[in-house]
KEKE-3310 file (N, C-alpha, C; in steps of 0.2 Angstrom, whole numbers, plus 5000, padded with zeros to 4 digits):
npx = (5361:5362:5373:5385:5385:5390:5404:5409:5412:5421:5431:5437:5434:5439:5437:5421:5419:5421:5414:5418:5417:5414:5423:5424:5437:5446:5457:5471:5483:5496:5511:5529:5544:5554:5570:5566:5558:5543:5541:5528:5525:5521:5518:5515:5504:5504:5512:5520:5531:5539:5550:5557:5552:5552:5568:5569:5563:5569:5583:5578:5577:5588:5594:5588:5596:5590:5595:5586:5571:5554:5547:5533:5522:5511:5512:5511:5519:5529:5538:5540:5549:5560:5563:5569:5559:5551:5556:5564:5560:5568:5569:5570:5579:5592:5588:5582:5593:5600:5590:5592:5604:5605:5594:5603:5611:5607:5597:5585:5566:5555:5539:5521:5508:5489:5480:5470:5475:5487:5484:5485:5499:5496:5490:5499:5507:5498:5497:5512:5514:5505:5509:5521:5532:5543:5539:5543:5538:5533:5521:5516:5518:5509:5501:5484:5472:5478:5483:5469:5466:5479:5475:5465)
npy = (5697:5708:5711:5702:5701:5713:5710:5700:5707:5716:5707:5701:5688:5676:5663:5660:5666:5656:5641:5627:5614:5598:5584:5570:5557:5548:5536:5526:5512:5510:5501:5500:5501:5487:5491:5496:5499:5501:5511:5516:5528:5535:5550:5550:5556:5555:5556:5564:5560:5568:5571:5560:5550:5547:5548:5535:5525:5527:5522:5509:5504:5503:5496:5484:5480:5488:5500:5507:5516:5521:5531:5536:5548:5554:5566:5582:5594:5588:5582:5594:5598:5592:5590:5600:5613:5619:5629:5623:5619:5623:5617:5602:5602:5596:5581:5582:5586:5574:5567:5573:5568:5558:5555:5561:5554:5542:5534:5535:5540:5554:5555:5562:5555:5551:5553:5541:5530:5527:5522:5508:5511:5520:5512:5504:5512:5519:5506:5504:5516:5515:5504:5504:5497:5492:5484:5475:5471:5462:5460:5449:5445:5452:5458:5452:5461:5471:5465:5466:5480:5482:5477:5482)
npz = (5568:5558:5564:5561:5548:5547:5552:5544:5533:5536:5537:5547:5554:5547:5544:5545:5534:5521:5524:5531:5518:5518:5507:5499:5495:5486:5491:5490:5489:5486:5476:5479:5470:5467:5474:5485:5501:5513:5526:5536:5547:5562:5572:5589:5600:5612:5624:5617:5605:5597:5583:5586:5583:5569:5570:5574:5567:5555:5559:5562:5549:5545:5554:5549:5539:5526:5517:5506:5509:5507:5518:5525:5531:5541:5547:5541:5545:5552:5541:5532:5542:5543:5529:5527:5521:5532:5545:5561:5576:5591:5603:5596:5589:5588:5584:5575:5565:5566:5558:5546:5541:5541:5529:5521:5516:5514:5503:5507:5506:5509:5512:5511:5519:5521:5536:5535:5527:5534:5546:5553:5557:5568:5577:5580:5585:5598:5607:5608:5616:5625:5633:5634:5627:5614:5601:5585:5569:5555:5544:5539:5554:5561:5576:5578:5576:5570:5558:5550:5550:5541:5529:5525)
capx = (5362:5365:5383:5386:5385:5397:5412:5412:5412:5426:5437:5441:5433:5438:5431:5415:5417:5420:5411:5420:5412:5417:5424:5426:5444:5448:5463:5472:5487:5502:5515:5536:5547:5563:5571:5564:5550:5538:5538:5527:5527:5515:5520:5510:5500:5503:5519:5522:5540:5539:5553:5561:5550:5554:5573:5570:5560:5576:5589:5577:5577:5596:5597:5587:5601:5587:5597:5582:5563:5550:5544:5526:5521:5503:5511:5517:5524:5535:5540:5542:5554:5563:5565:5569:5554:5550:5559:5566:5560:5574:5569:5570:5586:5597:5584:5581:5599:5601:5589:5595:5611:5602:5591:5607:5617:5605:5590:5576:5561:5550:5532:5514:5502:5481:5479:5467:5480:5492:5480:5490:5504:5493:5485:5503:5510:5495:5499:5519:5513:5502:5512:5529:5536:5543:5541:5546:5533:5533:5515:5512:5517:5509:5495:5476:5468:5483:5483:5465:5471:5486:5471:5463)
capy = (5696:5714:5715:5698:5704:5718:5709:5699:5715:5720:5702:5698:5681:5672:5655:5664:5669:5650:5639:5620:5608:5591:5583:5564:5558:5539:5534:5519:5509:5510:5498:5503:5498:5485:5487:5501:5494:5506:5513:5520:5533:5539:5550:5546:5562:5551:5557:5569:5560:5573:5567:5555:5541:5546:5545:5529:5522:5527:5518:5503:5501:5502:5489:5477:5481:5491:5508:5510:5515:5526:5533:5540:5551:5558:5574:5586:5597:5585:5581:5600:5599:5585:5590:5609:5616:5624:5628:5617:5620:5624:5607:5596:5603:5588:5576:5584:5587:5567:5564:5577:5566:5551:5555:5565:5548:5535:5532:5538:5547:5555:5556:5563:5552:5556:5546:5536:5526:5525:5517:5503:5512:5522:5509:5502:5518:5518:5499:5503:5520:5514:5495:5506:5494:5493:5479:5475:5464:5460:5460:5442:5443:5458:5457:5451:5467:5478:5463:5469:5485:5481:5472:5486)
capz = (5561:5555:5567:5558:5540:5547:5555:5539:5529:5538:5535:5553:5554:5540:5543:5543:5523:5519:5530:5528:5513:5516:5501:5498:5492:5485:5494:5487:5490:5478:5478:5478:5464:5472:5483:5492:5507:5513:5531:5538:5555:5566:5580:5595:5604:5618:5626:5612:5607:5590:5579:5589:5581:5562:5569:5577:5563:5549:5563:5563:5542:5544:5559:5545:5535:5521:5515:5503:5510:5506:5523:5525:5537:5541:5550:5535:5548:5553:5533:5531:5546:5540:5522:5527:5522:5536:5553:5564:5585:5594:5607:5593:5582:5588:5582:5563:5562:5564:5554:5539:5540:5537:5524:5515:5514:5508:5498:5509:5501:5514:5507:5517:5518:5525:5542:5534:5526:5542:5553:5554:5562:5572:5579:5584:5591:5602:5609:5609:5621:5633:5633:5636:5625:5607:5598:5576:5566:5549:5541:5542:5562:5567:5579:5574:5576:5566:5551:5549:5547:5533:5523:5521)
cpx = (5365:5373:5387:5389:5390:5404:5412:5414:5419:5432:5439:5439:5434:5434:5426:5413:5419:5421:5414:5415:5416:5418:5427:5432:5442:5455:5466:5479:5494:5509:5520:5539:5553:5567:5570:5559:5549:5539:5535:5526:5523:5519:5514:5509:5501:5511:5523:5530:5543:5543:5558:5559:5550:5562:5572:5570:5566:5580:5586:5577:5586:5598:5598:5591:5597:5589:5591:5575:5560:5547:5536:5526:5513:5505:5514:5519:5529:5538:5542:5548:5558:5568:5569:5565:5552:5557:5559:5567:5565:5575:5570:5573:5588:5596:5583:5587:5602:5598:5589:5601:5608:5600:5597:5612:5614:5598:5582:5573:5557:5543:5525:5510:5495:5482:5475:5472:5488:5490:5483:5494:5502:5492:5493:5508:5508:5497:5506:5518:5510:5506:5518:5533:5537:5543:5539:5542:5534:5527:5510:5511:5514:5502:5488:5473:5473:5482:5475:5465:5475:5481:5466:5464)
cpy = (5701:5713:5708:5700:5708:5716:5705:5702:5718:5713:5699:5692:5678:5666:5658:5663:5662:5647:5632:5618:5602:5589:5575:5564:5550:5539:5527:5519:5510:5508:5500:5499:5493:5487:5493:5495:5500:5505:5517:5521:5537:5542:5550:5553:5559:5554:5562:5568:5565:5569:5562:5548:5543:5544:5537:5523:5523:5523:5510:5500:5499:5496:5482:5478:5485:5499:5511:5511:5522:5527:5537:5541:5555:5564:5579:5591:5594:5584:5589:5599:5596:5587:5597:5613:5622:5625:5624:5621:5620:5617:5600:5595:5596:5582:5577:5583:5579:5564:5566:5572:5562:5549:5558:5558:5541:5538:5533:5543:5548:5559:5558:5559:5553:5549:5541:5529:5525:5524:5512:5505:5516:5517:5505:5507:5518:5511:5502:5509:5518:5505:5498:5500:5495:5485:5480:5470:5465:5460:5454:5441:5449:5454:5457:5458:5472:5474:5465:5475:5487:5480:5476:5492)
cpz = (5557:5557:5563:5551:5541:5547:5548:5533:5531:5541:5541:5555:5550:5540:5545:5536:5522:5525:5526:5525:5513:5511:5502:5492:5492:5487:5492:5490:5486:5480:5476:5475:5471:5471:5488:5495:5507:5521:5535:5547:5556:5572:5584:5599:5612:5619:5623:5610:5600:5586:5580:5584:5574:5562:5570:5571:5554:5553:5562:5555:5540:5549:5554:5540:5527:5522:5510:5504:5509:5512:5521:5530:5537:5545:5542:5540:5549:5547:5533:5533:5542:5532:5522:5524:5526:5542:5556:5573:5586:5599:5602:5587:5582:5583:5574:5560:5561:5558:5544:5537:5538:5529:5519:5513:5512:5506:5500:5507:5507:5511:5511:5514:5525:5532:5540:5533:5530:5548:5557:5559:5566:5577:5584:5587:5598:5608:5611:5617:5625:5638:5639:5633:5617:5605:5588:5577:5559:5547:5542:5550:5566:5570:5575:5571:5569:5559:5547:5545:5539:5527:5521:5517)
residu = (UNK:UNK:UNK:UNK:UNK:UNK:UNK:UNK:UNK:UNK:UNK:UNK:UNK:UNK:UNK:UNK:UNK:UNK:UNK:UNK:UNK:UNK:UNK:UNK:UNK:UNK:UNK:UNK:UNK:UNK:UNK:UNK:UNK:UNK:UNK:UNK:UNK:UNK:UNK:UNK:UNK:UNK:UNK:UNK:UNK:UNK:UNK:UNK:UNK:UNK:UNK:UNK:UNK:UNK:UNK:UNK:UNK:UNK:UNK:UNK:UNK:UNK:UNK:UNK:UNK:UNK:UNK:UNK:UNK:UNK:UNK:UNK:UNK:UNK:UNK:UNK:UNK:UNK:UNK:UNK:UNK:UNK:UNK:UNK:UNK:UNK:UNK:UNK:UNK:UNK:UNK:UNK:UNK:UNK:UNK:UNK:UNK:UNK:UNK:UNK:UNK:UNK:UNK:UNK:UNK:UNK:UNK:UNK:UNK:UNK:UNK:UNK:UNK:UNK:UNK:UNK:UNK:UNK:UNK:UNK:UNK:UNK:UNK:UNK:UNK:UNK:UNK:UNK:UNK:UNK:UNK:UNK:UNK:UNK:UNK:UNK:UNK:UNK:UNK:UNK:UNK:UNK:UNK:UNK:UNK:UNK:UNK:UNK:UNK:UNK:UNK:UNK)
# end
């Protein structure tokens, strides 16, 4: 107990001198003015494709011919990345420098959001990863389980 009281005397543990207090957050929904959509990116711990599925997911608003969307992302290092915030890994310049190019020529806003509120695309990363498949839905035609999700 005494050597305790020491080492925190002498600053080398910090999380020691404040021990986590969880804190309740309201989380709500907030709808985008037209003609932005909203999409949201999860990357998948599964296979670790890091920024590949923020490029992907900018390419896939441009296939459906939308120049204008508000992406969320529940990583904010990746957003940092992305925005130039922080530094950019040397394994995955290529991919930021695509995706600076993108973001610099249209209308995309890149926004964090808590995982709570990115479930939904969790929940379809998970699927597209262990599937090895991609598949595009719309809201009305996503899978049962994932419209649950949306609805909440």
């Amino acid at each position: 107990m005494a050597e305790d009281t020491r080492v925190l005397g002498l600053h080398l543990v910090p999380f020691l001198q404040h021990p986590y207090k969880p804190c309740t957050m309201i989380l709500r929904y907030i709808s985008f003015p037209s003609p932005y959509v909203k999409l949201n990116v999860d990357k998948s711990s599964i296979g670790n494709p890091e920024a590949m599925v923020l490029l992907e997911g900018l390419h896939l608003c441009l296939d459906q011919g939308l120049t204008q969307a508000i992406v969320k992302l529940n990583s904010s290092t990746l957003l940092n990345v992305a925005t130039g915030v922080a530094e950019c890994m040397w394994r995955i310049f290529s991919v930021v420098s695509q995706i600076k190019a993108l973001l610099n020529a249209r209308s995309f806003i890149l926004q964090h959001c808590y995982r709570e509120l990115n479930a939904a695309a969790d929940s379809l990363t998970k699927q597209a990863s262990t599937s090895r498949s991609s598949s595009t839905y719309h809201a009305p035609g996503c899978p049962f389980d994932i419209r649950g999700l949306l609805s909440l």
